[in-house]
Biopython code that builds the backbone (N, CA, C, O; Angstrom):
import numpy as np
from Bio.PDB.StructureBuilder import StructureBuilder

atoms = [
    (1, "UNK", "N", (116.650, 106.861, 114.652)),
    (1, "UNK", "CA", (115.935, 106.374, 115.803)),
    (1, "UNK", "C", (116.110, 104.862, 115.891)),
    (1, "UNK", "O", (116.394, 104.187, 114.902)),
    (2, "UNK", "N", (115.953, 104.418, 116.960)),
    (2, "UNK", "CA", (117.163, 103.285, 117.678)),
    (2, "UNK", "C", (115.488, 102.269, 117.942)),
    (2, "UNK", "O", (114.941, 102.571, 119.002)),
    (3, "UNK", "N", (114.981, 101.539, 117.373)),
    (3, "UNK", "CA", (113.447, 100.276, 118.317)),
    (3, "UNK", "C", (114.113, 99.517, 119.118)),
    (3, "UNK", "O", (115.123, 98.934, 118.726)),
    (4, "UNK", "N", (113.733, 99.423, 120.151)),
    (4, "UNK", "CA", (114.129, 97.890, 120.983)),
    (4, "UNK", "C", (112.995, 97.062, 120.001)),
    (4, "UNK", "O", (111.965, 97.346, 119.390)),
    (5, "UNK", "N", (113.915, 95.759, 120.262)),
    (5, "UNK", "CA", (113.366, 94.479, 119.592)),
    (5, "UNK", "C", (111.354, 94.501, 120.146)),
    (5, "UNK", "O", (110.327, 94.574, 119.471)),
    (6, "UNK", "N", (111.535, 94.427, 121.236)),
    (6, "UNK", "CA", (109.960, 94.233, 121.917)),
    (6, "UNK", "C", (108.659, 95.242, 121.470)),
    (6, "UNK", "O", (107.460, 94.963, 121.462)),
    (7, "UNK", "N", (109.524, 96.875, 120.998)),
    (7, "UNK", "CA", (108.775, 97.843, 120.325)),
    (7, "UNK", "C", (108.805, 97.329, 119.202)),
    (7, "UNK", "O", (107.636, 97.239, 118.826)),
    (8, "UNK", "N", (109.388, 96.994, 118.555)),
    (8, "UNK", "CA", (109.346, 96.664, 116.719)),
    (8, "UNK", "C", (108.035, 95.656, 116.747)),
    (8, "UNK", "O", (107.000, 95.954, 116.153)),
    (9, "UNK", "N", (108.202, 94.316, 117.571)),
    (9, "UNK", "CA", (107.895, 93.404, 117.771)),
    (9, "UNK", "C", (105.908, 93.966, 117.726)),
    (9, "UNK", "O", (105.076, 93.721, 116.853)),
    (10, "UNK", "N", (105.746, 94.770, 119.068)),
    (10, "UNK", "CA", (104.613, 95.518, 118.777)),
    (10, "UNK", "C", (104.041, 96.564, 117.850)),
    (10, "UNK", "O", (102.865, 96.914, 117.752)),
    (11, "UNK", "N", (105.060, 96.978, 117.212)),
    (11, "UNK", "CA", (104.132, 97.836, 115.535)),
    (11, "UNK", "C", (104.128, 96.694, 114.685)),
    (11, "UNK", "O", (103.397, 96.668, 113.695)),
    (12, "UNK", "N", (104.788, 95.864, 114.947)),
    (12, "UNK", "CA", (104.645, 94.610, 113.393)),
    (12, "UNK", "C", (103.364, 93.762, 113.763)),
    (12, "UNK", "O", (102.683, 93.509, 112.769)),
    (13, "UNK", "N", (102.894, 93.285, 114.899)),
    (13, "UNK", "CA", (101.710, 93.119, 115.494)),
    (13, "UNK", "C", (100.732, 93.985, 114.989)),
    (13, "UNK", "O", (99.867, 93.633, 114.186)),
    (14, "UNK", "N", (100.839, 94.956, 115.384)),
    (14, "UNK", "CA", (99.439, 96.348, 115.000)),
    (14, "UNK", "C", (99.182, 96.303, 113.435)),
    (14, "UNK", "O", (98.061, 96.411, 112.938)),
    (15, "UNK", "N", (100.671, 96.085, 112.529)),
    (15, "UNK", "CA", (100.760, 96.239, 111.236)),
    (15, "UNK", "C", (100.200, 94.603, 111.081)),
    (15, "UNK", "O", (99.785, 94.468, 109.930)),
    (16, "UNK", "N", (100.130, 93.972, 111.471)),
    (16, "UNK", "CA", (99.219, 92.676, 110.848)),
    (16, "UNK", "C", (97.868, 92.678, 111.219)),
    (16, "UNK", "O", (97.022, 92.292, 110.412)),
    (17, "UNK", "N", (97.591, 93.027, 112.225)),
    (17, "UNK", "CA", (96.125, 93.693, 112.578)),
    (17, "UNK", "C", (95.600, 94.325, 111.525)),
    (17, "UNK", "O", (94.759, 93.790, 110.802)),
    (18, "UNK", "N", (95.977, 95.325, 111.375)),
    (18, "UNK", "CA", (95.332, 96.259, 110.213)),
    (18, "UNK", "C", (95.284, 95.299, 108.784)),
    (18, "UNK", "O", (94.282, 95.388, 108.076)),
    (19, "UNK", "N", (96.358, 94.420, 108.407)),
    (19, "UNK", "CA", (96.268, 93.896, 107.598)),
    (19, "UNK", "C", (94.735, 92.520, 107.848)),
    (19, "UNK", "O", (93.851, 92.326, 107.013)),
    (20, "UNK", "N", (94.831, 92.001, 108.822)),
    (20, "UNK", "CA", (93.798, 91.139, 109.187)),
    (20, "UNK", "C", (92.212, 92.183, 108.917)),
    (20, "UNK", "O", (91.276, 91.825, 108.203)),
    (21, "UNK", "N", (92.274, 93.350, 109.616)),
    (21, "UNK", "CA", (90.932, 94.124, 109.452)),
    (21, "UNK", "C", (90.630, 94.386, 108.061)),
    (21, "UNK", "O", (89.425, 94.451, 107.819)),
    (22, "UNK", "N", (91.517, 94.575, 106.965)),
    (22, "UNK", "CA", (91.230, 94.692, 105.824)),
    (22, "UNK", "C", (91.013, 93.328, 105.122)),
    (22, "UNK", "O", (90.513, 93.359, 103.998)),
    (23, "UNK", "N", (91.281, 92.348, 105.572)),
    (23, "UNK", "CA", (90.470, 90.978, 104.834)),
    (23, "UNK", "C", (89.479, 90.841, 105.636)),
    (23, "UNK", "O", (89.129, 89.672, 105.478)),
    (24, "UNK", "N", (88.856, 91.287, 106.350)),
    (24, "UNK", "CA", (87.783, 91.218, 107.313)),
    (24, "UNK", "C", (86.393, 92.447, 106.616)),
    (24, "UNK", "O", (85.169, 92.474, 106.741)),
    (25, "UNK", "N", (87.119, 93.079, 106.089)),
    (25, "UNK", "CA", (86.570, 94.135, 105.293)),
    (25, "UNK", "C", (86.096, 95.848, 106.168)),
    (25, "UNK", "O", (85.227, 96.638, 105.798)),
    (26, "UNK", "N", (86.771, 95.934, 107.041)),
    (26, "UNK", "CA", (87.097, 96.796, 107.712)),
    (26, "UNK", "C", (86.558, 98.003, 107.062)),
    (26, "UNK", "O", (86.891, 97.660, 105.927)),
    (27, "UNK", "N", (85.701, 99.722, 106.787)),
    (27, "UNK", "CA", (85.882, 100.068, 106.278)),
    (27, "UNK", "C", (86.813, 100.882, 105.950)),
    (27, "UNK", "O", (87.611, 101.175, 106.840)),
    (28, "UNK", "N", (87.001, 101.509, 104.547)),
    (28, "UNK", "CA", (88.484, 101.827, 104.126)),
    (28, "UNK", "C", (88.759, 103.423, 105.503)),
    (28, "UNK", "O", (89.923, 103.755, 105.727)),
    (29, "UNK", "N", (87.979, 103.934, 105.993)),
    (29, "UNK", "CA", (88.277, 105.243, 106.423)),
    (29, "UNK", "C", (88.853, 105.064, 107.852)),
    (29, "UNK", "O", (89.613, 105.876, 108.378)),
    (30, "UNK", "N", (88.309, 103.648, 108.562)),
    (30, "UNK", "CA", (88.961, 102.813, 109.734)),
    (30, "UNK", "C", (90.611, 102.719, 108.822)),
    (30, "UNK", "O", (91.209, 103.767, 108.576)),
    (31, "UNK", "N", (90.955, 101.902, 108.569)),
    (31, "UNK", "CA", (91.929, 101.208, 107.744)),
    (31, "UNK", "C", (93.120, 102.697, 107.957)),
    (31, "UNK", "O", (94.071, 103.046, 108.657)),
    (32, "UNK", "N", (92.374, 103.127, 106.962)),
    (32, "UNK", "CA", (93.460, 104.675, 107.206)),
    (32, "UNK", "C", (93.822, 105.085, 107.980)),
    (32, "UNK", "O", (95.046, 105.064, 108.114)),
    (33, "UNK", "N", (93.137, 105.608, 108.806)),
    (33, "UNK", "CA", (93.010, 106.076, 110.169)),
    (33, "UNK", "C", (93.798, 105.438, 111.258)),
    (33, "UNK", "O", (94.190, 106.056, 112.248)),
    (34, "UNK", "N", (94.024, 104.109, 111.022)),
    (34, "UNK", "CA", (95.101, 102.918, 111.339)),
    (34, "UNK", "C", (96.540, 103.038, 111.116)),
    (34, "UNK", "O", (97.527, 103.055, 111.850)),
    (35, "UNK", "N", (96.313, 103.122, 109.749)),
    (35, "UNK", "CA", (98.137, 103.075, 109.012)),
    (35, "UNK", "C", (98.383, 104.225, 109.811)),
    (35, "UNK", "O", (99.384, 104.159, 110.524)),
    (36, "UNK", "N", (97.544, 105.509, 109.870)),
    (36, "UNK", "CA", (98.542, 106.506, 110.163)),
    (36, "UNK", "C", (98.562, 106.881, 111.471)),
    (36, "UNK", "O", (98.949, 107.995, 111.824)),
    (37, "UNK", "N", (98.157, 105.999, 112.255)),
    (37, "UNK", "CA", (98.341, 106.458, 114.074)),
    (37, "UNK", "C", (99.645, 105.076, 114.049)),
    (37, "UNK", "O", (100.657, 105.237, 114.732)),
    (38, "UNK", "N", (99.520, 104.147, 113.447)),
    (38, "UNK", "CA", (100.933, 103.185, 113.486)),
    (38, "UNK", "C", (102.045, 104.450, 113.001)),
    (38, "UNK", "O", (103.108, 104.481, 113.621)),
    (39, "UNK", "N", (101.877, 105.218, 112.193)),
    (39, "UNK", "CA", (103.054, 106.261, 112.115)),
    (39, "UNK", "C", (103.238, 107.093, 112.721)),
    (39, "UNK", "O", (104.343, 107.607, 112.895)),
    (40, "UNK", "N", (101.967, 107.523, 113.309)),
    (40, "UNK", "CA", (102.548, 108.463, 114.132)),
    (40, "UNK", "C", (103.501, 107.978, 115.387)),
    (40, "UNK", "O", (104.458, 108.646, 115.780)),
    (41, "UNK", "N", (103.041, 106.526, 116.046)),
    (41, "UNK", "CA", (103.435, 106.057, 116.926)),
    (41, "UNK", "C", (105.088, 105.607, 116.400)),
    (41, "UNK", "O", (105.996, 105.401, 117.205)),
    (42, "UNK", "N", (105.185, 105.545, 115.456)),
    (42, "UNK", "CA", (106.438, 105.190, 115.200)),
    (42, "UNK", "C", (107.654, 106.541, 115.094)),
    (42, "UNK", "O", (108.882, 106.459, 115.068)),
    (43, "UNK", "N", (106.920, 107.544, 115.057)),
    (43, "UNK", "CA", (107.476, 109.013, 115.295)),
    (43, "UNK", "C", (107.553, 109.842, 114.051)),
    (43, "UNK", "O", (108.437, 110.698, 114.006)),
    (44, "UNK", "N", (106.762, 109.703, 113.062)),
    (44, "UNK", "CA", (106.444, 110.291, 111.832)),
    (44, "UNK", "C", (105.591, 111.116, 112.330)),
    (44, "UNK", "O", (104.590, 110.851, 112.995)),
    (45, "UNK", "N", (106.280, 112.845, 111.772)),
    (45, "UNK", "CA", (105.596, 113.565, 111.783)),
    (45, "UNK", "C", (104.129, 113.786, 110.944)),
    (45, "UNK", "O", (103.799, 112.965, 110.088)),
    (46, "UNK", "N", (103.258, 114.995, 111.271)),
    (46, "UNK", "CA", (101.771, 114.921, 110.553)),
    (46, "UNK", "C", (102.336, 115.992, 109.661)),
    (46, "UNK", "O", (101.664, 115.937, 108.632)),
    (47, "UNK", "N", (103.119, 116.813, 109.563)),
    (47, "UNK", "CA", (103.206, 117.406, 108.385)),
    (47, "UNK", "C", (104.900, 117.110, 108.306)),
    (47, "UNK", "O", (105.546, 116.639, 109.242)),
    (48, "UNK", "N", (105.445, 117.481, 107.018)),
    (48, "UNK", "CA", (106.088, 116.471, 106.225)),
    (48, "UNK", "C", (106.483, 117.478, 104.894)),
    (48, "UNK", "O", (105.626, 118.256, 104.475)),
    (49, "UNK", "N", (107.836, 117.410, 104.259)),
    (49, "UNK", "CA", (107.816, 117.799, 102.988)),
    (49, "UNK", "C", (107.067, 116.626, 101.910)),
    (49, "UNK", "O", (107.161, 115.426, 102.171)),
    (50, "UNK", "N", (106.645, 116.902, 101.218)),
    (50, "UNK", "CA", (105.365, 115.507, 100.158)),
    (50, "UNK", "C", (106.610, 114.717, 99.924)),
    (50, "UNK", "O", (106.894, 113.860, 100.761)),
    (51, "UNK", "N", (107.195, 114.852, 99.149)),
    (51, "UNK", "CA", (108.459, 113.797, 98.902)),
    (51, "UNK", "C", (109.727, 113.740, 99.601)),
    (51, "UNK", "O", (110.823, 113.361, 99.189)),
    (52, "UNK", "N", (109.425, 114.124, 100.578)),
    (52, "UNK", "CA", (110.979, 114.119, 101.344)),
    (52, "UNK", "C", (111.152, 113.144, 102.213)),
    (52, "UNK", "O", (110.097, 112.537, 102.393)),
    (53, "UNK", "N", (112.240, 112.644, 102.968)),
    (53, "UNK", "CA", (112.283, 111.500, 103.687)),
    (53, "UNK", "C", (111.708, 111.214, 104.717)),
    (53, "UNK", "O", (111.729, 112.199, 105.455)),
    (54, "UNK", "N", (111.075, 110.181, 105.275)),
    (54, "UNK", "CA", (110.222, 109.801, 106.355)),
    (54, "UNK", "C", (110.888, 108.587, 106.845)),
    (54, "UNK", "O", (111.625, 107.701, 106.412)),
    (55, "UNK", "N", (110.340, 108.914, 107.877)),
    (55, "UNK", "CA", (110.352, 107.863, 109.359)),
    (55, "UNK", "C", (109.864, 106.094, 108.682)),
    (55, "UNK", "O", (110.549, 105.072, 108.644)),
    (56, "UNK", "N", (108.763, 106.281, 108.332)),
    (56, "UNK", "CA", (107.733, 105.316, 107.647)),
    (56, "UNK", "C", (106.891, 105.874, 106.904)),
    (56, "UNK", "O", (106.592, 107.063, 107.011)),
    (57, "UNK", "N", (106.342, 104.987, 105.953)),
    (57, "UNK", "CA", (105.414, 105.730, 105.231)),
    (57, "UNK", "C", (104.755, 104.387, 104.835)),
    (57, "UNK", "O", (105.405, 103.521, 104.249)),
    (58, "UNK", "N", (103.219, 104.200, 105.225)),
    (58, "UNK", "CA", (102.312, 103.202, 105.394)),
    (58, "UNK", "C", (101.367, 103.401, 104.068)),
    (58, "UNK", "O", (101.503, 104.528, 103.593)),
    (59, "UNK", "N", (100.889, 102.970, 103.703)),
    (59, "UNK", "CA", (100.156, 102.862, 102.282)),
    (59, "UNK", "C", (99.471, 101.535, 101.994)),
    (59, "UNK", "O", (99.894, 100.381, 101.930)),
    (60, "UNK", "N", (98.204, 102.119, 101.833)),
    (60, "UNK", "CA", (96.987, 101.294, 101.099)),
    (60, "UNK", "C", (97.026, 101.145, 99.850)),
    (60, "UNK", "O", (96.412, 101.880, 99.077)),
    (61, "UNK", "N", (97.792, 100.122, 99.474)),
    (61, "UNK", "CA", (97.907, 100.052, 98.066)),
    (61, "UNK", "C", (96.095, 99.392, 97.003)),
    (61, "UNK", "O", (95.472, 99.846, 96.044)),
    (62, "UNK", "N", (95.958, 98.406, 97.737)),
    (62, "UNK", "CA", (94.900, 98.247, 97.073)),
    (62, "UNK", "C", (94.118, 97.353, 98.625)),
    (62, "UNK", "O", (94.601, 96.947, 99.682)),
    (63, "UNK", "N", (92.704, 97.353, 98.027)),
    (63, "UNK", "CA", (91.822, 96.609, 98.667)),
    (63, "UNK", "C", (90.687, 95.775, 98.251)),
    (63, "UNK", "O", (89.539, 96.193, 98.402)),
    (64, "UNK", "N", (90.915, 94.688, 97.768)),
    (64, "UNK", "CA", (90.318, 93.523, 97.034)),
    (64, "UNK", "C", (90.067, 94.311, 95.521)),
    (64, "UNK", "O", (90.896, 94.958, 94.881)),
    (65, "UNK", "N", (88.653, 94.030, 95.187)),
    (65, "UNK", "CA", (88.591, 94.761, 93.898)),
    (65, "UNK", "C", (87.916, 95.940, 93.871)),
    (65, "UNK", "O", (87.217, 96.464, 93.003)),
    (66, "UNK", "N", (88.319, 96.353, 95.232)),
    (66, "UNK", "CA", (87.736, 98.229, 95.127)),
    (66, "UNK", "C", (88.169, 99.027, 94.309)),
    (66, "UNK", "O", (89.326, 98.742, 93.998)),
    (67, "UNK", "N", (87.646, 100.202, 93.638)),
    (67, "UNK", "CA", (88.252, 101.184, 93.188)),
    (67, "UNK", "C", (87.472, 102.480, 93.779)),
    (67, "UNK", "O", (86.241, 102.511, 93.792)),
    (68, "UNK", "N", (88.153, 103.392, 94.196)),
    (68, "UNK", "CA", (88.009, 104.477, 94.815)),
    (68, "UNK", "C", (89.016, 105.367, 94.217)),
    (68, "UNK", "O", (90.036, 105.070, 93.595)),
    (69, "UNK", "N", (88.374, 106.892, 94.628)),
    (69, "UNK", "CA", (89.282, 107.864, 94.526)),
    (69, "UNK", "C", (88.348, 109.112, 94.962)),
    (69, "UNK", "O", (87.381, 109.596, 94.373)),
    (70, "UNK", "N", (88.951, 109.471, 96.178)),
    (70, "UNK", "CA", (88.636, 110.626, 96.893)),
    (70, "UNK", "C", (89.330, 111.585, 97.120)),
    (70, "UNK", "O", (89.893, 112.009, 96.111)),
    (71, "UNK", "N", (89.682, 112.500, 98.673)),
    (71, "UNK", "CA", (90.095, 113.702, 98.778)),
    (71, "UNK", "C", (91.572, 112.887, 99.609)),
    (71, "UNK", "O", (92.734, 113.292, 99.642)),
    (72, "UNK", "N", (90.992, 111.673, 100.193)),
    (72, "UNK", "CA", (91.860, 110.680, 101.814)),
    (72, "UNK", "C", (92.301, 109.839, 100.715)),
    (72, "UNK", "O", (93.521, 109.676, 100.689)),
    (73, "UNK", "N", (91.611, 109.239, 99.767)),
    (73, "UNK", "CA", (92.316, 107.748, 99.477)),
    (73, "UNK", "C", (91.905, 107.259, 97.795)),
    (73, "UNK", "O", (90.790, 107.030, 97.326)),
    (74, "UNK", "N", (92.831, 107.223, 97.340)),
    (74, "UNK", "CA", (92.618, 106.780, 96.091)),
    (74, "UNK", "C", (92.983, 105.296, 95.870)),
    (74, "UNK", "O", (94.193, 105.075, 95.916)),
    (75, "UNK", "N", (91.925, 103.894, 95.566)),
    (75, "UNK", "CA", (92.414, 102.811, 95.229)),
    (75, "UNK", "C", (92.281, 102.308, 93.750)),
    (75, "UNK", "O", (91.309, 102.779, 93.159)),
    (76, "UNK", "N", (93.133, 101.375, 92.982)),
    (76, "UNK", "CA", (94.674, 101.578, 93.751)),
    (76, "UNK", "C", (95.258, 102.434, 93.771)),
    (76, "UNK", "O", (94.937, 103.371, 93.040)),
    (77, "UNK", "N", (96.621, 102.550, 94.783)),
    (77, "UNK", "CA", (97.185, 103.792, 95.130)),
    (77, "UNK", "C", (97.666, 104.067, 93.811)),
    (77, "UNK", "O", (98.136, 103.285, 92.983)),
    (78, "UNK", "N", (97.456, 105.428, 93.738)),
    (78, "UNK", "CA", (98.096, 106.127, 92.127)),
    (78, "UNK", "C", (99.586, 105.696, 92.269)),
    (78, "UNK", "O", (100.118, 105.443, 93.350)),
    (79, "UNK", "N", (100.234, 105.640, 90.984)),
    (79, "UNK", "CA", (101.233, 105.561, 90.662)),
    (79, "UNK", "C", (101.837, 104.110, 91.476)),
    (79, "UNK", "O", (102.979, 103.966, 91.911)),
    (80, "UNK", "N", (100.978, 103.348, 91.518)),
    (80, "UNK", "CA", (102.048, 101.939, 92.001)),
    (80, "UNK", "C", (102.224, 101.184, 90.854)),
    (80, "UNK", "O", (102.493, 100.021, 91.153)),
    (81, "UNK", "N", (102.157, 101.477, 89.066)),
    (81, "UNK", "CA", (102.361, 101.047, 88.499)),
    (81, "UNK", "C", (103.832, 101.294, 87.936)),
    (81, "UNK", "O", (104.580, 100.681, 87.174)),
    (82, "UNK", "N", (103.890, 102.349, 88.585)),
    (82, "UNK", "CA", (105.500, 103.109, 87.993)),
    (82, "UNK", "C", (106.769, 102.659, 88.982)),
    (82, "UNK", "O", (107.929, 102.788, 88.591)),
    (83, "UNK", "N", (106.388, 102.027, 90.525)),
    (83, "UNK", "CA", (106.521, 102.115, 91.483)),
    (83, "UNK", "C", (107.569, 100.628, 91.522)),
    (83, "UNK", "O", (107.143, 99.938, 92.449)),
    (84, "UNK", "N", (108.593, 100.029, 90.936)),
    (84, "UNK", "CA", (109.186, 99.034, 91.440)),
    (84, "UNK", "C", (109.531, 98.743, 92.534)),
    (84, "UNK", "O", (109.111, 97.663, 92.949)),
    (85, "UNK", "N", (110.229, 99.385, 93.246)),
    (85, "UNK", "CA", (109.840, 99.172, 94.909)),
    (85, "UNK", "C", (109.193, 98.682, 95.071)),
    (85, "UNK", "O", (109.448, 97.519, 95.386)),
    (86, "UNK", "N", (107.786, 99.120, 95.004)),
    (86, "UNK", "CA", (106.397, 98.442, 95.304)),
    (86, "UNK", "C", (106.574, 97.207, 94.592)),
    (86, "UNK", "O", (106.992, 96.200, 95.163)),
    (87, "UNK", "N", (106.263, 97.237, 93.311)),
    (87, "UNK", "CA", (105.354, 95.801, 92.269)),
    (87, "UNK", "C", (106.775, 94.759, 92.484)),
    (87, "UNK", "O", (106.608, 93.551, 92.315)),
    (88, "UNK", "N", (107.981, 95.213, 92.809)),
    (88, "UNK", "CA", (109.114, 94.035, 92.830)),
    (88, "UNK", "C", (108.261, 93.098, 93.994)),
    (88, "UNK", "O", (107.389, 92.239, 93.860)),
    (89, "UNK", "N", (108.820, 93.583, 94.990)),
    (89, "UNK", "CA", (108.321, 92.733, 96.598)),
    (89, "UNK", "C", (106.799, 91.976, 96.599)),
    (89, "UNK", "O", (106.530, 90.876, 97.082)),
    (90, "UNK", "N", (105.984, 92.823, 95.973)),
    (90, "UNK", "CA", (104.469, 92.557, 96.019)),
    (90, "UNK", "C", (104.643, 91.337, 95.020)),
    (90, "UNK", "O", (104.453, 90.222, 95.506)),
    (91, "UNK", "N", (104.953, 91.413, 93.801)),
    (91, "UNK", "CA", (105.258, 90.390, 93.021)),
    (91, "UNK", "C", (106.022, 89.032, 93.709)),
    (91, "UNK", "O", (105.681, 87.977, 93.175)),
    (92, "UNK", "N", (106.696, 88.948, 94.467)),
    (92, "UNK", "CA", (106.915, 87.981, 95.044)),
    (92, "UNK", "C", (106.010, 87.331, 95.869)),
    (92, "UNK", "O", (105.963, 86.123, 96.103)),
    (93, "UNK", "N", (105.574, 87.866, 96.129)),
    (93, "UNK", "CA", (103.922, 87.246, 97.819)),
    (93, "UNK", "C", (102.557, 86.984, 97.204)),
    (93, "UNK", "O", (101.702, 86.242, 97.689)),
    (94, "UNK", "N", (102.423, 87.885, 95.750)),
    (94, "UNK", "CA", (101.377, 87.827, 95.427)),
    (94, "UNK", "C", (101.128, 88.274, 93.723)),
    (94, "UNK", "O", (100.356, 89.054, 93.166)),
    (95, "UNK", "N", (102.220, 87.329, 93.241)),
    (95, "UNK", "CA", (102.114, 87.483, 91.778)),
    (95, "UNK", "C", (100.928, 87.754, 90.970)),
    (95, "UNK", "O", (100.812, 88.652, 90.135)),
    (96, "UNK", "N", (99.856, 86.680, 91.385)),
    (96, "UNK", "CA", (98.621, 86.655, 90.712)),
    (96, "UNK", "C", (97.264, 87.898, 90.783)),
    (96, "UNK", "O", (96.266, 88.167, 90.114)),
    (97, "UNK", "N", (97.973, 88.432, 92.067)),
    (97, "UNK", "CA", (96.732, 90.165, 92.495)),
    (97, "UNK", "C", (96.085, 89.974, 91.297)),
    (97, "UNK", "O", (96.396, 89.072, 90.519)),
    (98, "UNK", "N", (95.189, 90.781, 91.098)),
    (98, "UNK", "CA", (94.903, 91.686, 90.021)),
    (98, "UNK", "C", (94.374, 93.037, 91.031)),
    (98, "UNK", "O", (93.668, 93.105, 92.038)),
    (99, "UNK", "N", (95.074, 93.993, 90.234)),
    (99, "UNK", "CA", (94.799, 95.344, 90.729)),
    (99, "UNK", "C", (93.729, 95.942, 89.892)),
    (99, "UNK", "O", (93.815, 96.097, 88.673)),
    (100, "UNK", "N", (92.576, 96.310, 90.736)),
    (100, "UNK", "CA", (91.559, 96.921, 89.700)),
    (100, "UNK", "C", (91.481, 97.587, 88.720)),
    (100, "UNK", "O", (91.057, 98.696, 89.046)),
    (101, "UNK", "N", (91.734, 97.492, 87.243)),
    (101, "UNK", "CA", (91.562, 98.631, 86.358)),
    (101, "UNK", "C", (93.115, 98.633, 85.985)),
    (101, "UNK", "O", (93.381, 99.387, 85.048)),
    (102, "UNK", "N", (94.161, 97.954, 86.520)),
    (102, "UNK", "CA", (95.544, 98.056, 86.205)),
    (102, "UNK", "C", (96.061, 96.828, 85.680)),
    (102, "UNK", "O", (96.502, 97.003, 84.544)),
    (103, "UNK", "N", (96.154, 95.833, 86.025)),
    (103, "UNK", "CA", (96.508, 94.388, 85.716)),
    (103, "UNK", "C", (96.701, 93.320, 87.025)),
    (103, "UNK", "O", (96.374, 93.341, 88.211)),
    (104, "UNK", "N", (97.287, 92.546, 86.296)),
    (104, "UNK", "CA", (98.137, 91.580, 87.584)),
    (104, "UNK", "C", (99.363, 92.021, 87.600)),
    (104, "UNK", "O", (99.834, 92.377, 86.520)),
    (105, "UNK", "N", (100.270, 92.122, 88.924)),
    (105, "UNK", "CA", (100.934, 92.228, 89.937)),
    (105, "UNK", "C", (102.210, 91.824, 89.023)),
    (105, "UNK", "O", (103.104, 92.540, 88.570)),
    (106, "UNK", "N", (102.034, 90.723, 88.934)),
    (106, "UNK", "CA", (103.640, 90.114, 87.902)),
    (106, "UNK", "C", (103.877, 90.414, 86.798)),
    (106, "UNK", "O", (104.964, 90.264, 86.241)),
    (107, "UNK", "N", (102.322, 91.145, 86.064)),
    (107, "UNK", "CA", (102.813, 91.898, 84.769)),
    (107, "UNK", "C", (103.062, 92.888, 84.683)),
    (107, "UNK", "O", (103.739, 93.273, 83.730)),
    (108, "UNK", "N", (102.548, 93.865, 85.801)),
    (108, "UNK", "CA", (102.889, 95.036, 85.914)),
    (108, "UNK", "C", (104.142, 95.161, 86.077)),
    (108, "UNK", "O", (104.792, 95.956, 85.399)),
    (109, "UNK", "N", (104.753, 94.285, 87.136)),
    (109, "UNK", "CA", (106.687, 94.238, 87.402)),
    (109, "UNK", "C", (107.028, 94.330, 86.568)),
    (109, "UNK", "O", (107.692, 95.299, 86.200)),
    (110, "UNK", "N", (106.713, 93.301, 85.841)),
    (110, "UNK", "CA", (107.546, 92.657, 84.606)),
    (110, "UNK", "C", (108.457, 93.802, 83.134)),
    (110, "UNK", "O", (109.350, 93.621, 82.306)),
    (111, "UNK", "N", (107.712, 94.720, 83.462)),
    (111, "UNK", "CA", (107.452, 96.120, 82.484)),
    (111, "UNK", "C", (108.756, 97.049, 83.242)),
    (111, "UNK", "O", (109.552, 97.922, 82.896)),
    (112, "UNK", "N", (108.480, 96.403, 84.269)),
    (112, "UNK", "CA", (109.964, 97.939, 85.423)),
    (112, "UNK", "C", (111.002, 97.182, 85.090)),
    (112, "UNK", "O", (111.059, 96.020, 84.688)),
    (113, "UNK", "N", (112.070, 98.228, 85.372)),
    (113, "UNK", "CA", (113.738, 97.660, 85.298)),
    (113, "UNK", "C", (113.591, 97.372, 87.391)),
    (113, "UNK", "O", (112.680, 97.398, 88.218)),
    (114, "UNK", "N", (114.890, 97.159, 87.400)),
    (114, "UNK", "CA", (115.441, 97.168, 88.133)),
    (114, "UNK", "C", (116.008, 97.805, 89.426)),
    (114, "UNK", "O", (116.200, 97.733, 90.640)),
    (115, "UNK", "N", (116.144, 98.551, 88.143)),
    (115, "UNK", "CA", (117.097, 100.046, 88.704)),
    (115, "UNK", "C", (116.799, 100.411, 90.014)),
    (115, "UNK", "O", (115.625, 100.387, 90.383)),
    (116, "UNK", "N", (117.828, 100.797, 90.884)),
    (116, "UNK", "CA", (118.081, 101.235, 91.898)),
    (116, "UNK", "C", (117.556, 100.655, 93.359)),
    (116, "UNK", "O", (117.565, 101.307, 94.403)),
    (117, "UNK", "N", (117.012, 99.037, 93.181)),
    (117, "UNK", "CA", (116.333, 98.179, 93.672)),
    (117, "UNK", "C", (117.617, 97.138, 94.394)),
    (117, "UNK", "O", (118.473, 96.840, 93.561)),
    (118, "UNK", "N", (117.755, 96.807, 95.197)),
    (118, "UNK", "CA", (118.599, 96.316, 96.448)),
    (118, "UNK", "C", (118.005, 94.860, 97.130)),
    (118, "UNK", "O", (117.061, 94.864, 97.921)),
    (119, "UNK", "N", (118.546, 93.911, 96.799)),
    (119, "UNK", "CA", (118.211, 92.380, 97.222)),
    (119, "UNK", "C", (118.867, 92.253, 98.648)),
    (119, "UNK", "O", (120.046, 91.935, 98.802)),
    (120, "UNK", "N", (118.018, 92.525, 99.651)),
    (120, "UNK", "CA", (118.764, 92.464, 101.029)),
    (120, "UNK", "C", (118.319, 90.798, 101.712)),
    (120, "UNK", "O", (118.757, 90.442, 102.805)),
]
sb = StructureBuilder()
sb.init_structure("model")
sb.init_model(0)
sb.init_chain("A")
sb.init_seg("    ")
for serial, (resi, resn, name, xyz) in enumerate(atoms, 1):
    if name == "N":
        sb.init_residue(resn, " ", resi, " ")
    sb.init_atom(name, np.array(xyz, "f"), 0.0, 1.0, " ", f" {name:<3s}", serial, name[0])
structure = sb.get_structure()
């Protein structure tokens, strides 16, 4: 699927919104409810193989020093410690995090390889 510049332009808008409502302290069930109408709008289906490829895939990784874990949302998101993808990039913007109950952000990286990770 093909964005004109002016559509991109408006989900990256919406996607800083949501990011603004969550330092605003938004509650988490708003927040959600957010990421995933930005996906749907982006043309991500509502059902989905669990690990199979997507359109986008939006994620609440953490939210200040909450910890939660429900049926909708577990913070922090499970498994972003295993997750280089994640802790590489995040580690750059925001070395110092501390993720509730997990560590800081740059030590957690620090522990992942590399592997299969792409410097674009």
């Amino acid at each position: 699927m093909r964005w004109e510049a002016q559509e991109a332009r408006r989900h990256l808008a919406r996607a800083a919104a949501v990011a603004r409502a969550a330092a605003a302290r938004v509650p988490r069930p708003a927040l959600l409810e957010e990421l995933k109408t930005i996906e749907k709008a982006m043309g991500r289906p509502e059902s989905h193989a669990h690990w199979g490829p997507r359109i986008i895939d939006l994620d609440l990784l953490a939210l200040g020093i909450e910890r939660s874990s429900d049926q909708r949302l577990t913070l922090p998101h499970p498994g972003i410690v295993e997750r280089n993808f994640v802790l590489y990039p995040l580690a750059e913007i925001a070395p110092d995090l501390d993720l509730p109950g997990l560590g800081r952000v740059a030590d957690l990286a620090a522990v992942l390889t590399t592997e299969g990770l792409t410097v674009l």
